[in-house]
KEGURO-831161 format. One record per residue (C-alpha): z, x, y. Coordinates in steps of 0.5 Angstrom, whole numbers. Each point is the difference from the previous one (the first is absolute). Example, Ala and Ser with C-alpha at 12.3 -4.5 7.8 and 13.67 -1.06 7.14 Angstrom:
<tormars>
[tormar [16 25 -9]]
[tormar [-2 2 7]]
</tormars>
This chain:
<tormars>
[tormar [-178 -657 -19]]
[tormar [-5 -7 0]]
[tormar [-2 -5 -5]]
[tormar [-6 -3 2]]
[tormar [-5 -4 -5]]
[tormar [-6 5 3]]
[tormar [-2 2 5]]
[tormar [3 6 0]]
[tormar [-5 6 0]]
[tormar [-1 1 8]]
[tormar [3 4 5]]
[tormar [3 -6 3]]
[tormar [3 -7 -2]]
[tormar [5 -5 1]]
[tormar [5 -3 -5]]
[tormar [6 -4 1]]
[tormar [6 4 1]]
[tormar [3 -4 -5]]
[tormar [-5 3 -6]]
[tormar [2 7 4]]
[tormar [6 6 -3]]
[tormar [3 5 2]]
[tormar [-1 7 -4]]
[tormar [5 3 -3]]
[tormar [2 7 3]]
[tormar [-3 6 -3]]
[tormar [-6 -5 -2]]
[tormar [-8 3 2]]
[tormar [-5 -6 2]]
[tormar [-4 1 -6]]
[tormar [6 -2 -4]]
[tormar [2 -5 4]]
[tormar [-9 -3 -1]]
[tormar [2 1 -7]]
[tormar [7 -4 0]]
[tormar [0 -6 1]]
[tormar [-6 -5 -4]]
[tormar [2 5 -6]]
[tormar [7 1 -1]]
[tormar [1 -8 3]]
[tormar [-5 -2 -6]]
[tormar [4 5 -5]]
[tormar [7 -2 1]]
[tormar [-2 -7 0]]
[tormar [-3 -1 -6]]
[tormar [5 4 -4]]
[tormar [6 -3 2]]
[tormar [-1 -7 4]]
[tormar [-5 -2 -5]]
[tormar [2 5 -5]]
[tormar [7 0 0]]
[tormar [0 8 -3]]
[tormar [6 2 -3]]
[tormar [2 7 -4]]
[tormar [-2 1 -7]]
[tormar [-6 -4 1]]
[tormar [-7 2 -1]]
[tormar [-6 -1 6]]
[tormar [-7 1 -1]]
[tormar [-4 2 7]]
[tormar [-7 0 0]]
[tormar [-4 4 5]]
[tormar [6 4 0]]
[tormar [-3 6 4]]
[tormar [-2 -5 6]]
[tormar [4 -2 5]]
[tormar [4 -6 -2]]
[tormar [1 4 -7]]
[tormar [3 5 3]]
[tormar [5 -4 5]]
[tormar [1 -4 -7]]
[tormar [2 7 -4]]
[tormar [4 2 5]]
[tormar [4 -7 1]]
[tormar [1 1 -8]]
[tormar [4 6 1]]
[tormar [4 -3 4]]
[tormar [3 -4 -6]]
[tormar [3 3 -6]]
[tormar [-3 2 -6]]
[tormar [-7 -3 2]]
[tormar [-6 1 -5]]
[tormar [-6 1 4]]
[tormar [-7 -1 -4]]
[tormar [-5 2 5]]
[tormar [-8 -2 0]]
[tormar [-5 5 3]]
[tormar [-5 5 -1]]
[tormar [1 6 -5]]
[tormar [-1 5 7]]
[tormar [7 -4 2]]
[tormar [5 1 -4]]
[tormar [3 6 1]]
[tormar [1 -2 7]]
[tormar [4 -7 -3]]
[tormar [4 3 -5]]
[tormar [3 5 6]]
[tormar [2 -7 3]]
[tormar [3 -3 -5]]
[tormar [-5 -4 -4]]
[tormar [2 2 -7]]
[tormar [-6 -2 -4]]
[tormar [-6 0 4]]
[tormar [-7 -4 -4]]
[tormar [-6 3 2]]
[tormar [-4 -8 0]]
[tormar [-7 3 -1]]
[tormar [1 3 -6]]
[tormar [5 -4 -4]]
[tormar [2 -7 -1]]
[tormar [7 0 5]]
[tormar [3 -6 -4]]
[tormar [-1 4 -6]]
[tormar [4 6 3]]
[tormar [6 -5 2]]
[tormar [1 -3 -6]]
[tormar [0 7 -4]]
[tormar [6 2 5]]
[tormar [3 -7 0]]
[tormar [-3 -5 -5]]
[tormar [4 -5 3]]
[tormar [-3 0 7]]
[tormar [2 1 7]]
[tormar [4 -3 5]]
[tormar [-5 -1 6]]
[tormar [-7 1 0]]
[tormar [-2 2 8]]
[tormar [-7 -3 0]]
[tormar [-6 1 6]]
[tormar [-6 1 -5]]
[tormar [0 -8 -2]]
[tormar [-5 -3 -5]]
[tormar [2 1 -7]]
[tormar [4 6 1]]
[tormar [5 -5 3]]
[tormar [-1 -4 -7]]
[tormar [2 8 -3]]
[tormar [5 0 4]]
[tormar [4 -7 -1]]
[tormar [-1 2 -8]]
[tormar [3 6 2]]
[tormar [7 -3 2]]
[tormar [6 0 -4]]
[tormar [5 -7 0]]
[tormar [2 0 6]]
[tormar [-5 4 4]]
[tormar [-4 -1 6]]
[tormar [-7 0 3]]
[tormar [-1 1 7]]
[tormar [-9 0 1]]
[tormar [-1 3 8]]
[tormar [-7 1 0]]
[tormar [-7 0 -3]]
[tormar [-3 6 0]]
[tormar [-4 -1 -6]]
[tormar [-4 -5 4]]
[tormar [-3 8 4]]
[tormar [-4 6 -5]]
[tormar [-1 5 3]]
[tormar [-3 2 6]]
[tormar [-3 -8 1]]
[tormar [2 -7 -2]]
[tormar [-3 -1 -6]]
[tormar [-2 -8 -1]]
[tormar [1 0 -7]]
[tormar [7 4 0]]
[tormar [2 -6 4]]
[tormar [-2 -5 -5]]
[tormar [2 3 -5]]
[tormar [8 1 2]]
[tormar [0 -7 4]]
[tormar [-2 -2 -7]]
[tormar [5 3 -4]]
[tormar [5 -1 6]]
[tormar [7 -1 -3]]
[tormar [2 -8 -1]]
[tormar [7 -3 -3]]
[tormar [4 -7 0]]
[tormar [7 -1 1]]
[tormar [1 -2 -7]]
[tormar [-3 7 -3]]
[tormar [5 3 5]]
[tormar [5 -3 -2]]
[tormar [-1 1 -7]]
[tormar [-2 8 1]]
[tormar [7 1 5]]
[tormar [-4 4 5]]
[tormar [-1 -1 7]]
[tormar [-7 1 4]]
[tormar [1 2 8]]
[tormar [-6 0 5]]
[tormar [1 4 6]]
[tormar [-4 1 6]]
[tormar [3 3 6]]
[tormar [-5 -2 5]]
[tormar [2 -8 -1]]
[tormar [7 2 2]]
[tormar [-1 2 8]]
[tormar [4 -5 2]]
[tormar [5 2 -4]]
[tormar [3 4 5]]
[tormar [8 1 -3]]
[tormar [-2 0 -8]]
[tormar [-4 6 3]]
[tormar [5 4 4]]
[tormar [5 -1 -5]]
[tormar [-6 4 -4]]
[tormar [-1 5 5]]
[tormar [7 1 1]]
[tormar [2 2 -6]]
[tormar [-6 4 -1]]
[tormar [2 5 6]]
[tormar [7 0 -3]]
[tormar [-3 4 -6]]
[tormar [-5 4 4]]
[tormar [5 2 5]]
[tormar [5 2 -7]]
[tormar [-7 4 -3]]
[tormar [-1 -4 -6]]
[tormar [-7 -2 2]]
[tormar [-5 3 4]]
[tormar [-7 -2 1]]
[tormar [-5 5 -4]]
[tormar [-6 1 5]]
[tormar [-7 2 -4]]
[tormar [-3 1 6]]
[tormar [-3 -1 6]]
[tormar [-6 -1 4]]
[tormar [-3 -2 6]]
[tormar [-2 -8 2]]
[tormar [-8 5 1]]
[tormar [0 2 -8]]
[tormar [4 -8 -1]]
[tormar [-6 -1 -6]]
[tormar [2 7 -4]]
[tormar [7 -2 1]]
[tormar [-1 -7 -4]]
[tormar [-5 3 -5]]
[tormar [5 4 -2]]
[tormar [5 -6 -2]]
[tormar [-5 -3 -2]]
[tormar [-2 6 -5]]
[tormar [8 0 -2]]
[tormar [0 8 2]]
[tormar [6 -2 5]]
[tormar [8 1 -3]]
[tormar [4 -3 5]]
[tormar [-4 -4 7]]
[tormar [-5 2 3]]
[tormar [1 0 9]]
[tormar [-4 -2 5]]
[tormar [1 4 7]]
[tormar [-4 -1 6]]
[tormar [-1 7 0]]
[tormar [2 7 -3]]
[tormar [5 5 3]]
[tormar [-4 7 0]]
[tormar [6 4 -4]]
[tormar [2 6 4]]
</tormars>
């Protein structure tokens, strides 16, 4: 398995062996493509940053994604987690089935009313890739105490294209807040991005340690949605960008004919 800031969809690459790690037995190749960047983010922002514990509560957006899926597993790891899980209606049988308590279809319902009605007071952490104002909703929807961590800006793309409007709108609304506020709130905000940590060759390995420790012992597994070849690289991408996917979308060089 390797981590590399790009580059990585072509037959051949090179990398730094420190940035390389073994599979764990019993581990296929698309799951070892869909390990890594994912389950390393995930463990990470819940517990380095968000210092998860039993009985606390998480909400996950995007939780039929990638990231949101290693982060669902993760959960159930710990004791008694309750997981609120965004993601479109289609999904949400399948995030039950993995542990996600409440799932909140966000196209048709105002998630910080839905979390409220559950837990009036909040929840302990907040996983935030969408950025703009919903990372303002998010810090609101904290409970003394609690943790943001904000890992992306996928507000900045609508749709199938970059819309320029969109852009201004969440960096306009883009979250801010001083250290007197924070103190006076007691929570905490974490910003976190695993490609400006590729020097960071022990946190990491410590990281990819233990998460080949749980894998070998079943708690987690990557859940593959599907896998295309580099030749259909644009159907693959437009199917993310469409949010059909539940899990991660892999790319092969080319598809093994099936016997």
């Amino acid at each position: 398995m390797v981590l590399a800031r790009a580059g990585l969809w072509q037959e051949v690459v090179t990398v730094p062996a420190n940035q390389t790690y073994l599979m764990p037995d019993g581990m296929s190749f698309e799951e070892a493509a869909a390990f890594l960047v994912n389950y390393i983010t995930a463990y990470m922002i819940l517990f380095d940053f968000g210092n998860l514990r039993p009985h606390q509560s998480v909400l996950i957006h995007m939780a039929a994604g990638g990231v949101g899926t290693a982060a669902v597993q993760l959960c159930k790891t710990v004791e008694n987690v309750t997981i609120f899980g965004t993601a479109s209606a289609s999904k949400h049988d399948a995030l039950r089935e993995s542990g996600v308590a409440h799932p909140i279809d966000y196209r048709s319902m105002d998630y910080v009313e839905e979390v409220r009605k559950i837990s009036p007071k909040g929840v302990d952490i907040v996983l935030d890739p969408l950025g703009g104002s919903d990372t303002t909703k998010a810090f609101n929807l904290l409970k003394p105490m609690g943790k943001l961590i904000t890992y992306g800006v996928a507000n900045l793309l609508t749709g199938q294209k970059k819309n320029l409007m969109a852009m201004a709108k969440t960096w306009w609304n883009q979250f801010s807040i001083n250290a007197l506020q924070l103190l006076h709130l007691n929570k905490a905000v974490c910003g976190y991005h695993l490609g400006y940590m590729d020097e960071e060759f022990e946190l990491i390995g410590g990281v990819v340690a233990k998460l080949v420790s749980l894998y070998s012992q079943g708690k987690i597994k990557p859940k593959i949605d599907s896998v295309w070849p580099f030749e259909q690289v644009a159907d693959a991408m437009r199917q993310m960008q469409e949010k059909k996917n539940v899990g991660k979308v892999i790319l092969v060089p080319e598809l093994k004919e099936e016997n």
